[in-house]
C-alpha positions as CSV (number, residue, x, y, z in Angstrom):
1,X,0.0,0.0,0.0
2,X,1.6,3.2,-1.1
3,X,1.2,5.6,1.5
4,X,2.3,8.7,-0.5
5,X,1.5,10.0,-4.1
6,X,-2.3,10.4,-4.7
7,X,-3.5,8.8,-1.6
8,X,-5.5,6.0,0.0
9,X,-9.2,8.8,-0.5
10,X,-9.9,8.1,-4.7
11,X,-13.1,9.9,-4.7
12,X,-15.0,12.8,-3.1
13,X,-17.7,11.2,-0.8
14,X,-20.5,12.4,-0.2
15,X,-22.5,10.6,2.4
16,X,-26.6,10.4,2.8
17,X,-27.8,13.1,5.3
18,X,-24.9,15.7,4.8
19,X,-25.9,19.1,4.6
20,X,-24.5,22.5,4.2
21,X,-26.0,24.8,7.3
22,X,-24.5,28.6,6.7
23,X,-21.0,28.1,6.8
24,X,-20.8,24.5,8.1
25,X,-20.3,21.3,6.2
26,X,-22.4,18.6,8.4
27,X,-22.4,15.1,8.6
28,X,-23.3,12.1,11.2
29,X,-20.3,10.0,10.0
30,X,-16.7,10.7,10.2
31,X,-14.7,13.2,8.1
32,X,-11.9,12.7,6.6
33,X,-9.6,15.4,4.3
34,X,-6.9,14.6,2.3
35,X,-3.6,16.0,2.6
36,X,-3.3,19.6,1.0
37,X,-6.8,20.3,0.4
38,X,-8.3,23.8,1.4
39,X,-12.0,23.3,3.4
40,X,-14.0,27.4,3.5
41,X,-16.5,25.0,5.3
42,X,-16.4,24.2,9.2
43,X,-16.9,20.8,9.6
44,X,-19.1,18.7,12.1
45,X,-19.1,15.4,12.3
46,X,-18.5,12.6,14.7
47,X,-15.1,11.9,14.0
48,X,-12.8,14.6,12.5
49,X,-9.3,13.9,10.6
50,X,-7.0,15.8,8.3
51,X,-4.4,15.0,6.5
52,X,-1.6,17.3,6.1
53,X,-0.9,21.2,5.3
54,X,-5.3,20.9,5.7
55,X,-6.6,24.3,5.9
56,X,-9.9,24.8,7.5
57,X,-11.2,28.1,7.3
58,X,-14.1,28.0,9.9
59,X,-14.2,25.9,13.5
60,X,-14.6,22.1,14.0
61,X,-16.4,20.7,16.3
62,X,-16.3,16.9,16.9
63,X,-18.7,14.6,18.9
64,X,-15.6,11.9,18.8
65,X,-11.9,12.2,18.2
66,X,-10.7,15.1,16.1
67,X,-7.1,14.5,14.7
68,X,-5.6,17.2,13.1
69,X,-2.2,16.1,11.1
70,X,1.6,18.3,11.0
71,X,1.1,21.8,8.8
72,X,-2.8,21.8,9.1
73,X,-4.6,25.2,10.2
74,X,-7.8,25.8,11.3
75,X,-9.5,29.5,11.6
76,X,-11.8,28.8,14.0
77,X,-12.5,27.5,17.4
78,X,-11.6,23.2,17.5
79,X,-14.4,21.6,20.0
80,X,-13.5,18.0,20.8
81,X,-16.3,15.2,22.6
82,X,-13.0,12.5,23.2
83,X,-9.6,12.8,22.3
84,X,-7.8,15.2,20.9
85,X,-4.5,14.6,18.5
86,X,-2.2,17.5,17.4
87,X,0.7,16.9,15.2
88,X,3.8,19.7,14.3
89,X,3.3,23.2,13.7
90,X,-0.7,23.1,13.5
91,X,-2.1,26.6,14.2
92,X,-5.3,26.9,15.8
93,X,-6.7,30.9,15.7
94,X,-9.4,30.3,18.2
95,X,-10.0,28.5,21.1
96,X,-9.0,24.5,21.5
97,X,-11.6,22.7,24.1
98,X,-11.6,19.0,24.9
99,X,-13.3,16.7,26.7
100,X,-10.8,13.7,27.0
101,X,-7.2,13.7,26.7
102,X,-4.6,16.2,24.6
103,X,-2.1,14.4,22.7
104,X,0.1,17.6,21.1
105,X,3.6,17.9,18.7
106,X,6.2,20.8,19.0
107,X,5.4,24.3,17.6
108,X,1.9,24.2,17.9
109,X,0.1,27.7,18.0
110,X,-2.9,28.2,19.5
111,X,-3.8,31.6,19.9
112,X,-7.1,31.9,22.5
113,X,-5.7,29.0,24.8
114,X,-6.5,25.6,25.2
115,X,-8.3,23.3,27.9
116,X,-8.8,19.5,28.5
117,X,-9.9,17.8,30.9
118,X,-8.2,14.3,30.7
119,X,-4.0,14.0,30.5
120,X,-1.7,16.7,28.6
121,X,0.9,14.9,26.2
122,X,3.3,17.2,24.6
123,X,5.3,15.1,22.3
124,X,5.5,13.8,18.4
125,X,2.7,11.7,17.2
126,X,2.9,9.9,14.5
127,X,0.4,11.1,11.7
128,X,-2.9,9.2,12.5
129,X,-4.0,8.4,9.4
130,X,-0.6,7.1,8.0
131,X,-0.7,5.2,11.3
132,X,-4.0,3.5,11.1
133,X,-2.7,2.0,7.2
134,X,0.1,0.8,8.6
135,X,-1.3,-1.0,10.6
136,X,-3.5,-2.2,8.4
137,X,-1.7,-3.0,5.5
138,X,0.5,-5.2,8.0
139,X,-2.0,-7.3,9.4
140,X,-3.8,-7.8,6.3
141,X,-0.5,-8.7,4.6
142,X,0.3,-10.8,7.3
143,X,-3.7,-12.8,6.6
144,X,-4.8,-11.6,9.9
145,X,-8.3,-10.3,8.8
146,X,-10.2,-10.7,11.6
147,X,-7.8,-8.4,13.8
148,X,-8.0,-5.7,11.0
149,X,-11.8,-6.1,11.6
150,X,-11.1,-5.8,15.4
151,X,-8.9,-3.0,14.3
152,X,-11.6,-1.3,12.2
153,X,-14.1,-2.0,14.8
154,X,-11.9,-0.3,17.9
155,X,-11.3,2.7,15.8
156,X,-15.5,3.0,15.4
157,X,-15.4,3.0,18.9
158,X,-18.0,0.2,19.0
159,X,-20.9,2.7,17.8
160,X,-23.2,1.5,14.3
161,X,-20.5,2.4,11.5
162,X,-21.7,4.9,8.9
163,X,-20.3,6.4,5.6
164,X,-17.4,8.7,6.3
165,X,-17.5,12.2,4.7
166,X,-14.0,11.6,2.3
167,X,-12.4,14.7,0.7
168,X,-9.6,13.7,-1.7
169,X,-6.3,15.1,-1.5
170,X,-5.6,18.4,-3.1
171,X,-9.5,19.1,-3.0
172,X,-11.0,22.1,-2.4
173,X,-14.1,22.6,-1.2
174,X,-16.1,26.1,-0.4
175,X,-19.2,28.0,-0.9
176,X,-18.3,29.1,-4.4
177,X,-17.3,25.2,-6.0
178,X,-15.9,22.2,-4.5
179,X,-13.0,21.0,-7.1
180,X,-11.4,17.8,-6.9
181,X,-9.6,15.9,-9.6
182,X,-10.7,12.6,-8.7
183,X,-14.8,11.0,-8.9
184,X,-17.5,12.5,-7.1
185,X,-20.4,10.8,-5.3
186,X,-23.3,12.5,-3.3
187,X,-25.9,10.1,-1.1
188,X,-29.3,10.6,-0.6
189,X,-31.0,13.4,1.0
190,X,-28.3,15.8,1.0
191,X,-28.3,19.8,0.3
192,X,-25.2,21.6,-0.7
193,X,-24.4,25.0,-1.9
194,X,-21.7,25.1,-4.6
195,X,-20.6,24.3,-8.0
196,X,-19.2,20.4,-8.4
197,X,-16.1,20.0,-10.7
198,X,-14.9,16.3,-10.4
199,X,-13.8,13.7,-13.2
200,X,-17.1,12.3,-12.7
201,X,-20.2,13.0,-10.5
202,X,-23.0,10.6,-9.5
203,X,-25.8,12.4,-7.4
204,X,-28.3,9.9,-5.1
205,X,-32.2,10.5,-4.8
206,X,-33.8,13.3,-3.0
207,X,-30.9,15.8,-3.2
208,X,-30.8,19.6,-3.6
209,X,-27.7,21.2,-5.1
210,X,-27.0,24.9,-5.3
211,X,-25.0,25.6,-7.8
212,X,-24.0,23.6,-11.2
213,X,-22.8,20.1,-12.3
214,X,-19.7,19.7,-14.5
215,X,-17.8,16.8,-15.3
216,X,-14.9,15.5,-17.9
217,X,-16.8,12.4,-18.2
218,X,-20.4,11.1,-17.1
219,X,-22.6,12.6,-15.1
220,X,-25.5,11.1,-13.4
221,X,-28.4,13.3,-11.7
222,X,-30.7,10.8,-9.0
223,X,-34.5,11.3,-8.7
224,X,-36.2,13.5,-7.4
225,X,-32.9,15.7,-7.3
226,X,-33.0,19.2,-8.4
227,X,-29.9,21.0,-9.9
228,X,-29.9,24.7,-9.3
229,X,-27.6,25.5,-12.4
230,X,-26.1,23.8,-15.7
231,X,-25.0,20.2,-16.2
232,X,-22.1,19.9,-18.0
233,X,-19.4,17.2,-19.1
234,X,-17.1,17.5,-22.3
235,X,-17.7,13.5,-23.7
236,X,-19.2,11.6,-21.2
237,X,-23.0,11.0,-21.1
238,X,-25.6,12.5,-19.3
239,X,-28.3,10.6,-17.3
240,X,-31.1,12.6,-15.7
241,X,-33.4,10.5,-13.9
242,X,-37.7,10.0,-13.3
243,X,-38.5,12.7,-11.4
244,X,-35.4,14.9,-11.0
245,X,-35.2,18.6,-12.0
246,X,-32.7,20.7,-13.9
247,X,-33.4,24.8,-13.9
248,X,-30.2,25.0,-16.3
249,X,-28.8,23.9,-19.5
250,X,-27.9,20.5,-20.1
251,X,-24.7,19.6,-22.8
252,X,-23.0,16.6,-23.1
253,X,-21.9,13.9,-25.7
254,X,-25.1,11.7,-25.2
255,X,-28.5,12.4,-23.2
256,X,-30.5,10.3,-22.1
257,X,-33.6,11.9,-20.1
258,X,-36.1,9.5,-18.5
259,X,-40.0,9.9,-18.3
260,X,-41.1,12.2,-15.9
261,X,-37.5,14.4,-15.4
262,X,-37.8,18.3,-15.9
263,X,-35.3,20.6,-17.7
264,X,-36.1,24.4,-17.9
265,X,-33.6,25.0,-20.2
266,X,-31.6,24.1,-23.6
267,X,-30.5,20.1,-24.4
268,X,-27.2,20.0,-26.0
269,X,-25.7,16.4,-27.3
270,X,-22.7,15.9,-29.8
271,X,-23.9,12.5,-29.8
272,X,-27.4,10.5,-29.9
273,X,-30.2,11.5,-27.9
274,X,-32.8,9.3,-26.0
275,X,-36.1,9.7,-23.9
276,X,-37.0,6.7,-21.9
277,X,-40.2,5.8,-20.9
278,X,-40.2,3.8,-18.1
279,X,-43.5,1.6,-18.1
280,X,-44.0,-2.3,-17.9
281,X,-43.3,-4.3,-21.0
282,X,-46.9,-5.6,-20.2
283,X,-48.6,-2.6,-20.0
284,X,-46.6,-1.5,-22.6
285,X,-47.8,-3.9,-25.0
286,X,-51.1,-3.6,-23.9
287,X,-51.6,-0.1,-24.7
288,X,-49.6,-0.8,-28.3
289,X,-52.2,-3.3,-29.3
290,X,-54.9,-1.7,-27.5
291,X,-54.6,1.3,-30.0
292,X,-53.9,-0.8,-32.8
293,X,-57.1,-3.2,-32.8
294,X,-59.2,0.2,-31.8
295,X,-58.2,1.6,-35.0
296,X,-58.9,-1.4,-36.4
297,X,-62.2,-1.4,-35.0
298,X,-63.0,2.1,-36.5
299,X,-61.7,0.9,-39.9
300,X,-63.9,-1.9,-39.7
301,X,-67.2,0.7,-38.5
302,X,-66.2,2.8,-41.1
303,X,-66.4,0.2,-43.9
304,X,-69.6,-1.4,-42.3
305,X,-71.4,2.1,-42.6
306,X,-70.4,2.4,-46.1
307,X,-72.1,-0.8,-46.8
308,X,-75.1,-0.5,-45.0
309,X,-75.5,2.9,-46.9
310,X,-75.3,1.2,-50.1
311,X,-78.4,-1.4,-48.4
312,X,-80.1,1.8,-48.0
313,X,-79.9,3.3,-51.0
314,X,-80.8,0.2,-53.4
315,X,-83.9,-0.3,-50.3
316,X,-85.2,2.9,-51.3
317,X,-84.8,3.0,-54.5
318,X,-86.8,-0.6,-54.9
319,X,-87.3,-4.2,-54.4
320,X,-85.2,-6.7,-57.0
321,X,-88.2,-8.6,-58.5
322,X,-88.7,-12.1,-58.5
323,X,-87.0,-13.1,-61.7
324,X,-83.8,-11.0,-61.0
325,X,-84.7,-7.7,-62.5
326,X,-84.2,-5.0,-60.1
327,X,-87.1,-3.0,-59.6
328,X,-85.6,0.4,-59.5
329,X,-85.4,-0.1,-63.7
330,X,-89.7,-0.4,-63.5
331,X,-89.4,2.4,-61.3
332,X,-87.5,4.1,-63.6
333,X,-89.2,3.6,-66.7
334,X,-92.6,4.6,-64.6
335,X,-90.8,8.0,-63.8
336,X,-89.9,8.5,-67.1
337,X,-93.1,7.9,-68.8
338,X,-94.9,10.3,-66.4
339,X,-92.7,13.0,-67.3
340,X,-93.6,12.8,-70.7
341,X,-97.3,12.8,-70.3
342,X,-96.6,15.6,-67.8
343,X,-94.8,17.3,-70.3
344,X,-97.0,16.5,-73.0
345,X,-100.2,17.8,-70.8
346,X,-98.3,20.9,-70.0
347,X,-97.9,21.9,-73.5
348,X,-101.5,21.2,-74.6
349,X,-102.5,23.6,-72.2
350,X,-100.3,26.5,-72.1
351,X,-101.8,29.2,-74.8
352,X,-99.6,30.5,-77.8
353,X,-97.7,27.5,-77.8
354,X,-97.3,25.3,-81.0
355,X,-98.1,21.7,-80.9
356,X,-102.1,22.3,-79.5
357,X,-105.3,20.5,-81.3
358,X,-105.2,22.6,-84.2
359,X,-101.6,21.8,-85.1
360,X,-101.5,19.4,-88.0
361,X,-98.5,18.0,-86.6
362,X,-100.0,16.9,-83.6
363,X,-102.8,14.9,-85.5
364,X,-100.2,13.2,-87.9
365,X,-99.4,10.6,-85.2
366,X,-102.7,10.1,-84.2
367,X,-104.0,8.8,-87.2
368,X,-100.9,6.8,-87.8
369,X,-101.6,5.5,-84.1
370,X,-105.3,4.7,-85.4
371,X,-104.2,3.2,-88.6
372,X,-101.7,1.0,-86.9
């Protein structure tokens, strides 16, 4: 196990629960901070370590240990339930109160005073954290798993273990953004004010994130999580889930957007673009052929009226006869030959009009019809 370089912390942490509460970062798990990372946040937790040349620019206060390693600097007032570890040249501006014992290197400023109520130590300690992995990484080396659980289990102090708060190394974390070069990952139910930069972020359910997401690969937004800003990664893909809300821009290489998720502004992809809807293939299938055989259905009304119309219309215009002839011919020829007569009368009577009794043309077919 390399205990130098980038560090045991790969990824920015984010536990379920944490929130951001005016200028503290707060948490029911442990904290730990990387070496060389600059924290704008006070930080509450139950168990509080930093690696070193940490800067904290606000107080701690710890319900366990707080262990704080050579170089760090805290601007602020350090409160400590338990023990208390100090390494070399740490600076404390405020006031440093503890409850247990006071374990404390050379050099170490603490401007207001200091008070414990258990045993004073002033002496060297070995960095905790590098501590705790080498002891570790010898008893796992040497196969002894079950005392690195007994090891693991002391250091939680016996208490339900919970997801630590883990800040990379080099991190920096503050109102304005919290930058880290490594991945990011954010529980469930947490609120946080600031702008995530990270290789990759992955958000949980339920969360509430003031500022903007931006990634160099994919980013992953939980539901029922709303982003107050953009989401934004160069080539990776973006994933917004059921029921989460963006109030920004979205870009990325590909989008995919689920049923039910709510951006209020622009979709950018280089690459392909999907909308999932997320319903059973049952129900799914259901509806499909539900639609399809109701159009069917009308298709089939539709031709049935047309035929029925036709029914109609050869009803009302008359009966086929018994030898086959339709009867809407005798119909016919009955309409025609009263329109002549009609006709015929109508000219007999009207005055001045040629072709009355007197006309000799008139009486030409009449004695042909008599001779015939």
């Amino acid at each position: 196990m390399s205990l130098r370089g980038g560090g045991p912390i790969e990824e920015l942490t984010v536990p379920s629960g944490t929130t951001v509460e005016e200028h503290d970062l707060v948490t029911d798990g442990d904290v730990l901070v990387g070496g060389q990372s600059t924290v704008e946040f006070g930080l509450r937790g139950r168990n509080v370590a930093l690696g070193e040349r940490v800067s904290v620019e606000n107080d701690i206060e710890a319900e366990g240990d707080c262990r704080l390693d050579t170089w760090c600097s805290v601007d602020g007032n350090v409160l400590v339930g338990e023990d208390a570890y100090l390494g070399e040249r740490v600076t404390v501006t405020g006031r440093l109160m503890v409850s247990g014992d006071l374990d404390i290197g050379d050099d170490v400023t603490i401007e207001e005073g200091f008070e414990a109520n258990g045993w004073i130590v002033i002496r060297n300690p070995v960095p905790t954290l590098v501590f705790y992995f080498i002891v570790l990484s010898q008893l796992l080396r040497l196969g002894e798993a079950d005392a690195a659980d007994e090891l693991a289990e002391a250091l939680a102090d016996g208490e339900e273990v919970r997801d630590p708060l883990l800040v990379p190394r080099g991190a920096e974390i503050s109102d304005d953004a919290w930058r880290v070069s490594t991945p990011a990952t954010v529980g469930d139910d947490c609120r946080l004010h600031g702008n995530l930069r990270a290789e990759s972020i992955r958000t949980g359910e339920r969360n509430e994130v003031f500022g903007s997401l931006r990634a160099r690969e994919g980013i992953t937004v939980g539901a029922d999580t709303t982003i107050h800003g953009d989401v934004t990664t160069r080539g990776g893909t973006v994933t917004v889930e059921a029921g989460a809300r963006v109030l920004g821009d979205v870009s990325a290489g590909d989008l995919v957007v689920h049923d039910g998720a709510e951006i209020d502004g622009t979709l950018r992809a280089r690459g392909e673009m999907k909308l999932v809807q997320e319903t059973g293939g049952g129900n799914e299938d259901e509806t499909g052929g539900g639609e399809e055989s109701g159009d069917e259905e009308n298709a089939r009304v539709d031709e049935g009226d047309e035929i029925d119309g036709d029914e109609s219309d050869s009803d009302e215009s008359g009966d086929t006869a018994a030898d086959g002839t339709p009867g809407k011919h005798e119909g016919g020829d009955e309409n025609s030959r009263s329109a002549a007569d009609s006709a015929a009368d109508s000219d007999s009577d009207m005055p001045g009009v040629e072709g009355s009794d007197d006309d000799p043309g008139t009486d030409e077919p009449d004695a042909d019809a008599e001779a015939t």
